[in-house]
GUVO-401249 format. One record per residue (C-alpha): residue in three letters; x, y, z. Coordinates in steps of 0.001 Angstrom, whole numbers, padded with zeros to 6 digits, always signed. Each point is the difference from the previous one (the first is absolute). Example, Ala and Ser with C-alpha at 12.3 -4.5 7.8 and 13.67 -1.06 7.14 Angstrom:
2
ALA+012300-004500+007800/SER+001370+003440-000660/
//
This chain:
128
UNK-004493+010363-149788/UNK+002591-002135-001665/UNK+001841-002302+001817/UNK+003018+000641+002627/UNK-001451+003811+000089/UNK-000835+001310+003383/UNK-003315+000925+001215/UNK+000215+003675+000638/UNK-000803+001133+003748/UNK-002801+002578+000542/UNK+002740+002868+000451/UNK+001293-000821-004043/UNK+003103-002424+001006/UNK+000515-002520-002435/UNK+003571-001222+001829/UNK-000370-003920-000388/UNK+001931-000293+003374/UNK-002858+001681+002208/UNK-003164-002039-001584/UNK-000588-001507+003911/UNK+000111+003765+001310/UNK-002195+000879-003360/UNK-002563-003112+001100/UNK+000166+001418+003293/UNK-000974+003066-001086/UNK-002345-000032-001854/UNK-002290-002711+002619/UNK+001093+003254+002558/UNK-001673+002348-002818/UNK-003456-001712+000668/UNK+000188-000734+003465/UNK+000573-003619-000296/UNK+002241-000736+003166/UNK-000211-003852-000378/UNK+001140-000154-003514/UNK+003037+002464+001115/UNK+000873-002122+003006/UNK-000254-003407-002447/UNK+002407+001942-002420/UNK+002832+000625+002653/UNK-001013+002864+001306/UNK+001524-000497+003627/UNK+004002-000618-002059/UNK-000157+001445-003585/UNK+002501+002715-000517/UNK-001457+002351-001529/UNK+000653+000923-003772/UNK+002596+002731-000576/UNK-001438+000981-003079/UNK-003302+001049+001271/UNK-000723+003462+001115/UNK+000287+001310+003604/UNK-003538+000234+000694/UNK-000690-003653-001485/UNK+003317-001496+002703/UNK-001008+002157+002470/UNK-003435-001733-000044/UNK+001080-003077+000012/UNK+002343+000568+003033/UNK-002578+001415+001928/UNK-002609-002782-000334/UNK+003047-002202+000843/UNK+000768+001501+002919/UNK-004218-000135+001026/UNK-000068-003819-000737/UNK+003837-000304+002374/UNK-001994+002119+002424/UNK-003059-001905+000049/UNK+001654-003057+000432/UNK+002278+000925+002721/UNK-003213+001354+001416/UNK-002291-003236-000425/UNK+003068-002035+001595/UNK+000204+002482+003073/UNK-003912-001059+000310/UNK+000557-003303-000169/UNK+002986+000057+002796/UNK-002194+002079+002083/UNK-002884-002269-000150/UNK+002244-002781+000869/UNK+001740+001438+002947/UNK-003451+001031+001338/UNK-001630-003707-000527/UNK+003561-001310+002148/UNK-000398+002427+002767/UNK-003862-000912+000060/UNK+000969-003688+000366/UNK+002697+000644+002542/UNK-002100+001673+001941/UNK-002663-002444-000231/UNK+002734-002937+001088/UNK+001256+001971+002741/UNK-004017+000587+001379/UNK-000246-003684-000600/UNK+003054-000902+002207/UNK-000828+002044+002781/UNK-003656-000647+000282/UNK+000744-003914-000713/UNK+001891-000788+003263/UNK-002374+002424+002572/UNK-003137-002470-001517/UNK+002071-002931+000455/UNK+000857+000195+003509/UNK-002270+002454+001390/UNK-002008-000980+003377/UNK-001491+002974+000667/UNK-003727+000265-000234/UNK-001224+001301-002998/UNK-001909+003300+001906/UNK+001387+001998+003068/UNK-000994-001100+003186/UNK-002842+002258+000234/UNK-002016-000679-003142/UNK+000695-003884+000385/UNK-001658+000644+003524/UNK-003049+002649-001482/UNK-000409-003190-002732/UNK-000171-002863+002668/UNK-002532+001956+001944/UNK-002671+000920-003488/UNK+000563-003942-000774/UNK-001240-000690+003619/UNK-002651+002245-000455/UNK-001023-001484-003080/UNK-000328-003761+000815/UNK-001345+001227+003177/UNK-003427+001686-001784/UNK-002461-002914-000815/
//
């Protein structure tokens, strides 16, 4: 190819203004997402030489990566959010158990079982 000539895109354009939307192209002819996104996939305009089918492609896979990405950041709030209402909630079972422990004088079992315990430990160190 001699020098300063464009590299043609898969649909036939040979428009020297569109060779990022032909590079993108042609990695989005053999599935190669991460070359597309590395060639400006996510803001090249695309090339108005190329045919309808070849922009149209490119737009949609565009729009896919905008969508995924919107998507994965949704996620990623989500997740967040949940992990701060976990940890509230955890803070706010911390703060009300903390100050019952703290100054609680009440025995430990109702009146009843403390009384059904005191008699078995009788009964226990009573047996030789």
């Amino acid at each position: 190819m001699p020098a300063g000539a464009a590299a043609a895109c898969r649909c036939g354009c040979r428009r020297a203004g569109g060779a990022a939307a032909h590079a993108i192209a042609a990695a989005l002819a053999v599935d190669d997402l991460d070359r597309a996104l590395d060639a400006g996939l996510l803001d090249c305009a695309p090339c108005p030489g190329c045919t309808d089918a070849c922009t149209g492609a490119l737009l949609r896979a565009r729009a896919q990566r905008h969508g995924a990405l919107a998507a994965r950041e949704r996620f990623r709030a989500r997740e967040a959010r949940l992990q701060r209402r976990v940890a509230e909630r955890d803070a706010q079972r911390g703060a009300t158990a903390a100050p019952a422990d703290a100054g609680d004088s009440r025995p430990a079992l109702p009146a009843a079982a403390a009384a059904a315990l005191a008699r078995a430990k009788a009964r226990a160190a009573a047996k030789p």
